[in-house]
PDB file of N, CA, C and O in Angstrom, chain B, residues numbered from 101:
ATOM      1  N   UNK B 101     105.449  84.231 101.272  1.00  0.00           N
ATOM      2  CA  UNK B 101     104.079  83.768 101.406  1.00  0.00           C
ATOM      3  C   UNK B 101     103.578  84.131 102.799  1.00  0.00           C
ATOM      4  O   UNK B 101     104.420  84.255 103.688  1.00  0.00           O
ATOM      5  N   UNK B 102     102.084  84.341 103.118  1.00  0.00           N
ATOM      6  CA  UNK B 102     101.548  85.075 104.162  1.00  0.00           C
ATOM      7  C   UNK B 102     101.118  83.915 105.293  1.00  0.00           C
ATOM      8  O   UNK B 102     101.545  82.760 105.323  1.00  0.00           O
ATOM      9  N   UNK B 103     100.539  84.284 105.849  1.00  0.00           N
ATOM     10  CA  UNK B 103     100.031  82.868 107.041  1.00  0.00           C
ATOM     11  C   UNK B 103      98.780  82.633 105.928  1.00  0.00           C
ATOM     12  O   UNK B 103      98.478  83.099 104.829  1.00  0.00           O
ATOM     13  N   UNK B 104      98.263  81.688 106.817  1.00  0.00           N
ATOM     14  CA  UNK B 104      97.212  80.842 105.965  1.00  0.00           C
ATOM     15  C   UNK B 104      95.583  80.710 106.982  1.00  0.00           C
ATOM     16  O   UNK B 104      95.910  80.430 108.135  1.00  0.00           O
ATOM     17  N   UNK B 105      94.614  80.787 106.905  1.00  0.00           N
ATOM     18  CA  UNK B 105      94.160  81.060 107.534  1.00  0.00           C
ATOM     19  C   UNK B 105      93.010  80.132 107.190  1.00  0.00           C
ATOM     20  O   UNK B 105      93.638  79.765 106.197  1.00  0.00           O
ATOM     21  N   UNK B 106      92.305  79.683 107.141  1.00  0.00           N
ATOM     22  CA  UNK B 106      90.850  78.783 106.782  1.00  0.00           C
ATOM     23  C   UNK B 106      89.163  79.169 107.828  1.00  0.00           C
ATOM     24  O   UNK B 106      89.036  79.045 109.046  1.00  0.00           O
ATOM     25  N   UNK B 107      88.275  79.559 106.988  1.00  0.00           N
ATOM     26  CA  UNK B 107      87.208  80.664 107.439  1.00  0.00           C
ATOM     27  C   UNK B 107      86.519  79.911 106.769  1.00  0.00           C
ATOM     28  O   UNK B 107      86.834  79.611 105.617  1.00  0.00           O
ATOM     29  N   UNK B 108      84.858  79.215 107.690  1.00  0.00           N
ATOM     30  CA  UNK B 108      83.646  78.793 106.586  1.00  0.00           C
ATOM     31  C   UNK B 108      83.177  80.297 106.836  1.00  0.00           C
ATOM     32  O   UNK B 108      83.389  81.235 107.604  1.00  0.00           O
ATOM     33  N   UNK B 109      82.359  79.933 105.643  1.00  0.00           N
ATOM     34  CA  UNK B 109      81.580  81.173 105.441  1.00  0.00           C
ATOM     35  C   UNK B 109      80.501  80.843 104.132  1.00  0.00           C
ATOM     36  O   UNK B 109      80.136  79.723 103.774  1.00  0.00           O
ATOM     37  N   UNK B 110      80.093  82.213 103.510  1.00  0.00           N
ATOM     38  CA  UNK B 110      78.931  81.670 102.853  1.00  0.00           C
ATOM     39  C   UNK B 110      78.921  81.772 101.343  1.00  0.00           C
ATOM     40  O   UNK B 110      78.390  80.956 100.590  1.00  0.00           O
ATOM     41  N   UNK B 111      79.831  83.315 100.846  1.00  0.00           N
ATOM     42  CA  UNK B 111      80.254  83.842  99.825  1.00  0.00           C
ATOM     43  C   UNK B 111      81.590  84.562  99.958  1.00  0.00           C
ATOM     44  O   UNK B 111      81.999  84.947 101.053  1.00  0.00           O
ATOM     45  N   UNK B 112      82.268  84.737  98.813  1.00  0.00           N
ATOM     46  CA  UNK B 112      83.582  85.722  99.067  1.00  0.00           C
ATOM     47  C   UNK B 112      83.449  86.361  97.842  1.00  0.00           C
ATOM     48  O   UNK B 112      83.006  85.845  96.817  1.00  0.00           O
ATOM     49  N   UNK B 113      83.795  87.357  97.960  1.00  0.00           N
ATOM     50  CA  UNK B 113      84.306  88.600  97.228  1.00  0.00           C
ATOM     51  C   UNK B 113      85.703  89.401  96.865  1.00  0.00           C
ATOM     52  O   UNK B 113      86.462  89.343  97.832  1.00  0.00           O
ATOM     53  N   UNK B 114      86.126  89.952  96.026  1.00  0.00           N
ATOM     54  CA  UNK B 114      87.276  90.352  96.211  1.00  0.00           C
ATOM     55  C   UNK B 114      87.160  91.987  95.704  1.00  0.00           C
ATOM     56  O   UNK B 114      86.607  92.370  94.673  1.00  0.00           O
ATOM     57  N   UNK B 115      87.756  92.725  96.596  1.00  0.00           N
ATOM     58  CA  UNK B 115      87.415  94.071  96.441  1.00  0.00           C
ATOM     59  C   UNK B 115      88.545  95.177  96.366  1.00  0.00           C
ATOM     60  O   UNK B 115      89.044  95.028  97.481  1.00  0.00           O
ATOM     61  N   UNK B 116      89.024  95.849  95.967  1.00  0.00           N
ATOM     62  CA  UNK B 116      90.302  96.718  96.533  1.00  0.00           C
ATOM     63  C   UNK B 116      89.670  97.970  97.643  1.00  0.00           C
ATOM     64  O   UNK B 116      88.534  98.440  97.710  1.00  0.00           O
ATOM     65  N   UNK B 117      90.824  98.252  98.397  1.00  0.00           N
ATOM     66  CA  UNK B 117      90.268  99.153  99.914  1.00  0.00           C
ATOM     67  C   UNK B 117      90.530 100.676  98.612  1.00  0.00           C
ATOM     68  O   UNK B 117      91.106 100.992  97.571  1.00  0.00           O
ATOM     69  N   UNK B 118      89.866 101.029  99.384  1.00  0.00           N
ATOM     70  CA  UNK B 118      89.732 102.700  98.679  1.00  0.00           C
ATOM     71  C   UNK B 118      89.787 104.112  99.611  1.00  0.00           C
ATOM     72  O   UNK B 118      88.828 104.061 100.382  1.00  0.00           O
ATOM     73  N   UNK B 119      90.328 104.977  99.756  1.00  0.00           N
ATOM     74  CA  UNK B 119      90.530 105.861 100.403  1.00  0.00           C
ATOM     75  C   UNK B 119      89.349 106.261 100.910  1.00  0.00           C
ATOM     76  O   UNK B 119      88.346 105.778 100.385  1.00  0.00           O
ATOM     77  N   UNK B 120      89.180 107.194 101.997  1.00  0.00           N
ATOM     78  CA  UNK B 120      87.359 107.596 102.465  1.00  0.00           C
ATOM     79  C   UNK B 120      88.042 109.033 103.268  1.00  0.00           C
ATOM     80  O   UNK B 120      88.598 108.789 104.339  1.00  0.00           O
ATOM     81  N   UNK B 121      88.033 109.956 102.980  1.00  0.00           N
ATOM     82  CA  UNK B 121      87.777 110.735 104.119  1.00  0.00           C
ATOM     83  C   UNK B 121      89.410 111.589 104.250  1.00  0.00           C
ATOM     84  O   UNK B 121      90.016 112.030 103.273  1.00  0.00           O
ATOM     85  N   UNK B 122      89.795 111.655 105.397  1.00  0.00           N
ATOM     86  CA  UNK B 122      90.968 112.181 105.583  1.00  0.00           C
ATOM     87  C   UNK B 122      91.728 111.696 106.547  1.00  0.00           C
ATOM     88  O   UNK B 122      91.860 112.187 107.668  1.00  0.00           O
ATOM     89  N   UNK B 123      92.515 110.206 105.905  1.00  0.00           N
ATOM     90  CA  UNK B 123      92.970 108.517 106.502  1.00  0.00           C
ATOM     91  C   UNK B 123      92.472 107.681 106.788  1.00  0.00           C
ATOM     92  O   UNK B 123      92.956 106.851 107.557  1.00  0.00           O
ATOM     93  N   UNK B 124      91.363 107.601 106.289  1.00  0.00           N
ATOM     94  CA  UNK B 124      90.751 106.115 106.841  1.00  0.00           C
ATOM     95  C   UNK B 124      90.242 105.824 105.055  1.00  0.00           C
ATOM     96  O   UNK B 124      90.549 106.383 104.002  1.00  0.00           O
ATOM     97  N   UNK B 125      89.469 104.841 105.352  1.00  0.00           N
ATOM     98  CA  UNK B 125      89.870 103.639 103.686  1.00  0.00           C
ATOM     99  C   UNK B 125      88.329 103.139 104.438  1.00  0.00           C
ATOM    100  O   UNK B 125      87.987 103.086 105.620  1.00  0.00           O
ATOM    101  N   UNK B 126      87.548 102.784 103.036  1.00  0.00           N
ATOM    102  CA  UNK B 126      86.798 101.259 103.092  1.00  0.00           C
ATOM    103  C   UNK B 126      86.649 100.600 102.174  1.00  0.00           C
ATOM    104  O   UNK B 126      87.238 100.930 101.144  1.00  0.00           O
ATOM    105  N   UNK B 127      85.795  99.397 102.178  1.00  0.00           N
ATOM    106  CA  UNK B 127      85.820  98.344 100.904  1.00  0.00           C
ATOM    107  C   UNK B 127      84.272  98.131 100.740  1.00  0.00           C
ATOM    108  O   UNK B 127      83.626  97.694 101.692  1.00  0.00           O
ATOM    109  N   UNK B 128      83.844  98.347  99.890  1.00  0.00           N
ATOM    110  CA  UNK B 128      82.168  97.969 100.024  1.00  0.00           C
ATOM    111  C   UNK B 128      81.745  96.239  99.678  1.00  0.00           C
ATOM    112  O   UNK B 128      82.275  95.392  98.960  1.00  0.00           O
ATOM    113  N   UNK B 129      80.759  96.229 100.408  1.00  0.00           N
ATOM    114  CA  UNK B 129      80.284  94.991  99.673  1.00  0.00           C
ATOM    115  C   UNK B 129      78.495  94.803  99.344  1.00  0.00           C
ATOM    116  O   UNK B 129      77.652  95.693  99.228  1.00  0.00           O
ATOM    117  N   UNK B 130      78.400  93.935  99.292  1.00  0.00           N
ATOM    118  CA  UNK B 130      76.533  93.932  98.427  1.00  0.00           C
ATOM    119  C   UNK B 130      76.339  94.157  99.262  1.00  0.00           C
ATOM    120  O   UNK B 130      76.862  94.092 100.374  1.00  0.00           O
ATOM    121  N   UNK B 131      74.722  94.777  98.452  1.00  0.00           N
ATOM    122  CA  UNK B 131      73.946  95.574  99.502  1.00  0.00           C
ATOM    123  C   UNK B 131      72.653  94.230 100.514  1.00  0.00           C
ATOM    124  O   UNK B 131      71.975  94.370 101.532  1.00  0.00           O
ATOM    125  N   UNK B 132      72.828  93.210  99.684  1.00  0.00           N
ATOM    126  CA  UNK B 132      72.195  92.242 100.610  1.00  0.00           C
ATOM    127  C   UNK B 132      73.262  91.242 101.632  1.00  0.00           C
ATOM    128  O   UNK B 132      73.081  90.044 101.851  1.00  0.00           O
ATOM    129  N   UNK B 133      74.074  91.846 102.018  1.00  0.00           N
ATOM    130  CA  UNK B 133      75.008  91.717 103.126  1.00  0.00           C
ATOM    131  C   UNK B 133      74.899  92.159 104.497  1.00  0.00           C
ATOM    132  O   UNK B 133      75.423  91.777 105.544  1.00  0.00           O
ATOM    133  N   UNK B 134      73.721  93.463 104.079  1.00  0.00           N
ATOM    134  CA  UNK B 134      73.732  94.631 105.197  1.00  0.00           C
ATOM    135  C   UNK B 134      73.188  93.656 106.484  1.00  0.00           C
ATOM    136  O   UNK B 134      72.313  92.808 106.309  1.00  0.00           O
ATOM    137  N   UNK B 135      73.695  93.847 107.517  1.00  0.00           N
ATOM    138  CA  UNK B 135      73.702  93.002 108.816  1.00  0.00           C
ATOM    139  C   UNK B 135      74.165  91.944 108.864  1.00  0.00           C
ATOM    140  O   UNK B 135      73.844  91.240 109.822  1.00  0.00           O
ATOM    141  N   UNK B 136      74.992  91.475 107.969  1.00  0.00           N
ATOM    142  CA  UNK B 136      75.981  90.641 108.532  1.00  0.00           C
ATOM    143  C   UNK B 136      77.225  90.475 108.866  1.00  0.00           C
ATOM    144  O   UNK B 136      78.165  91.215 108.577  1.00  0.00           O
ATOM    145  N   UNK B 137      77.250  89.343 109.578  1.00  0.00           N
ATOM    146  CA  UNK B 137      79.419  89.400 109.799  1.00  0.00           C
ATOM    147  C   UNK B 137      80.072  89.385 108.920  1.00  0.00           C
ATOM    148  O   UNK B 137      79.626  88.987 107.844  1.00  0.00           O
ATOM    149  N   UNK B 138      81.002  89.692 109.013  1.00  0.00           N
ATOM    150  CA  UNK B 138      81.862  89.725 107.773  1.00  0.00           C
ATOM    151  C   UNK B 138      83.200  89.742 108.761  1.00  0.00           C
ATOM    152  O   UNK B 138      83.365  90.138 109.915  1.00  0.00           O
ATOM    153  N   UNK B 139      84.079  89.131 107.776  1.00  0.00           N
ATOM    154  CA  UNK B 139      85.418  88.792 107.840  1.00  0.00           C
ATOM    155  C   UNK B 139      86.385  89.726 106.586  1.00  0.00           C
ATOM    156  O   UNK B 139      86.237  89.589 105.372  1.00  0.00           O
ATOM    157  N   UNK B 140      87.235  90.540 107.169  1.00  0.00           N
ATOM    158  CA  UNK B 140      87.961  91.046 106.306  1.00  0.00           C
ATOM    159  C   UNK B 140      89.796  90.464 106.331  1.00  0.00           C
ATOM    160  O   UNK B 140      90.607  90.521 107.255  1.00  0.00           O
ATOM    161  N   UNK B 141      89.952  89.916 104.887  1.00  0.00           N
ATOM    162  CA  UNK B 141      91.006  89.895 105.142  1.00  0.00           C
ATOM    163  C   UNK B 141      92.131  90.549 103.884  1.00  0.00           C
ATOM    164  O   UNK B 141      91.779  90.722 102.717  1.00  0.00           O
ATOM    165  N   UNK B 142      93.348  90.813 104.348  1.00  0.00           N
ATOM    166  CA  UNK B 142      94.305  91.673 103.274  1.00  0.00           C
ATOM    167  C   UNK B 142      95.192  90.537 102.646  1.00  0.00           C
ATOM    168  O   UNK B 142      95.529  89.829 103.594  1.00  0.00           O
ATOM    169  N   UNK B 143      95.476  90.273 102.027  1.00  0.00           N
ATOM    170  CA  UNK B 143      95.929  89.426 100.898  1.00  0.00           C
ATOM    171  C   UNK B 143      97.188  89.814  99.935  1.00  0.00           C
ATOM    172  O   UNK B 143      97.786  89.049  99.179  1.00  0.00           O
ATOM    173  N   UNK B 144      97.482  91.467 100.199  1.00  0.00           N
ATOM    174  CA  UNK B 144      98.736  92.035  99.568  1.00  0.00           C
ATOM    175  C   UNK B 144      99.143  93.010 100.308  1.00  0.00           C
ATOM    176  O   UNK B 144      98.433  93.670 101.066  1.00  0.00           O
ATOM    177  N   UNK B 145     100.386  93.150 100.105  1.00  0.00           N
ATOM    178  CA  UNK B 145     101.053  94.505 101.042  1.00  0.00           C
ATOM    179  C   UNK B 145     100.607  95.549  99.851  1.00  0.00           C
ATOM    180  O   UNK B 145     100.680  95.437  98.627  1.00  0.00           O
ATOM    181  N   UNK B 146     100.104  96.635 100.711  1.00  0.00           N
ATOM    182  CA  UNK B 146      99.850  98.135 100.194  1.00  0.00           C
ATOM    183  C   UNK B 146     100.972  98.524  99.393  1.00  0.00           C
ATOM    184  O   UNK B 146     102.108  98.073  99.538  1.00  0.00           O
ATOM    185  N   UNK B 147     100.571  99.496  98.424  1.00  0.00           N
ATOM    186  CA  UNK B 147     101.769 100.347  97.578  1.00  0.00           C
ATOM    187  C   UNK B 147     101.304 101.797  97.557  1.00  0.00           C
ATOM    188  O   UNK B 147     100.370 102.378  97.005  1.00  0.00           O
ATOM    189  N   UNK B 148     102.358 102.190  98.411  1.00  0.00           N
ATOM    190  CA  UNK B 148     102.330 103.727  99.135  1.00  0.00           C
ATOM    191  C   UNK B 148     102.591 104.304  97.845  1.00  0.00           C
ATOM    192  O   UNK B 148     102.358 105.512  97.879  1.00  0.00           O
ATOM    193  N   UNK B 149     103.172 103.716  96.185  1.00  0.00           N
ATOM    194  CA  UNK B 149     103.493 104.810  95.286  1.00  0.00           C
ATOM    195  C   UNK B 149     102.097 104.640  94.207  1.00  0.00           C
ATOM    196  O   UNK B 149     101.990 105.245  93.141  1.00  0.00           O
ATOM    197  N   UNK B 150     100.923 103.520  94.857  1.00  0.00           N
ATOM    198  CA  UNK B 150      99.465 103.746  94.006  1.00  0.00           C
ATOM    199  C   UNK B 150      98.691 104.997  94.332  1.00  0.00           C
ATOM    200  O   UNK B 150      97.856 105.108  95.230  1.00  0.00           O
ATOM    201  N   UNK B 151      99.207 106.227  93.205  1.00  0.00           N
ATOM    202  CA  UNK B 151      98.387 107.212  93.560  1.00  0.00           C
ATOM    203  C   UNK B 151      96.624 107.149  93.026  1.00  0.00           C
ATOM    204  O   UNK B 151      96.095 108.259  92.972  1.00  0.00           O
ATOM    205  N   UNK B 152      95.817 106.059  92.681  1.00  0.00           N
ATOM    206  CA  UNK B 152      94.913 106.226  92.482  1.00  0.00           C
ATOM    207  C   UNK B 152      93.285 106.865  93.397  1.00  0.00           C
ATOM    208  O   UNK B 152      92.225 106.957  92.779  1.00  0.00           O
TER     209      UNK B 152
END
């Protein structure tokens, strides 16, 4: 089990990270989000054999 962490906030989402480019990854979120903070957090260890 991971640490535990407790965040107010306003909405959550759950998204998978997706490859971008050549090594870097992002995760999108709504488009009525645009300018705000956001908190990202990872929730599973990666699997280097998900070739998707």
């Amino acid at each position: 089990m991971g640490d535990r962490y407790e965040i107010e906030g306003e909405e959550i989402v759950e998204r998978e990270v997706k490859p971008f480019g050549s090594g870097g990854a992002h995760v999108t979120a709504p488009k009525d989000w645009i300018g705000a903070d956001v908190k990202l957090v990872r929730t599973t260890t990666p699997d280097p054999t998900d070739d998707e």
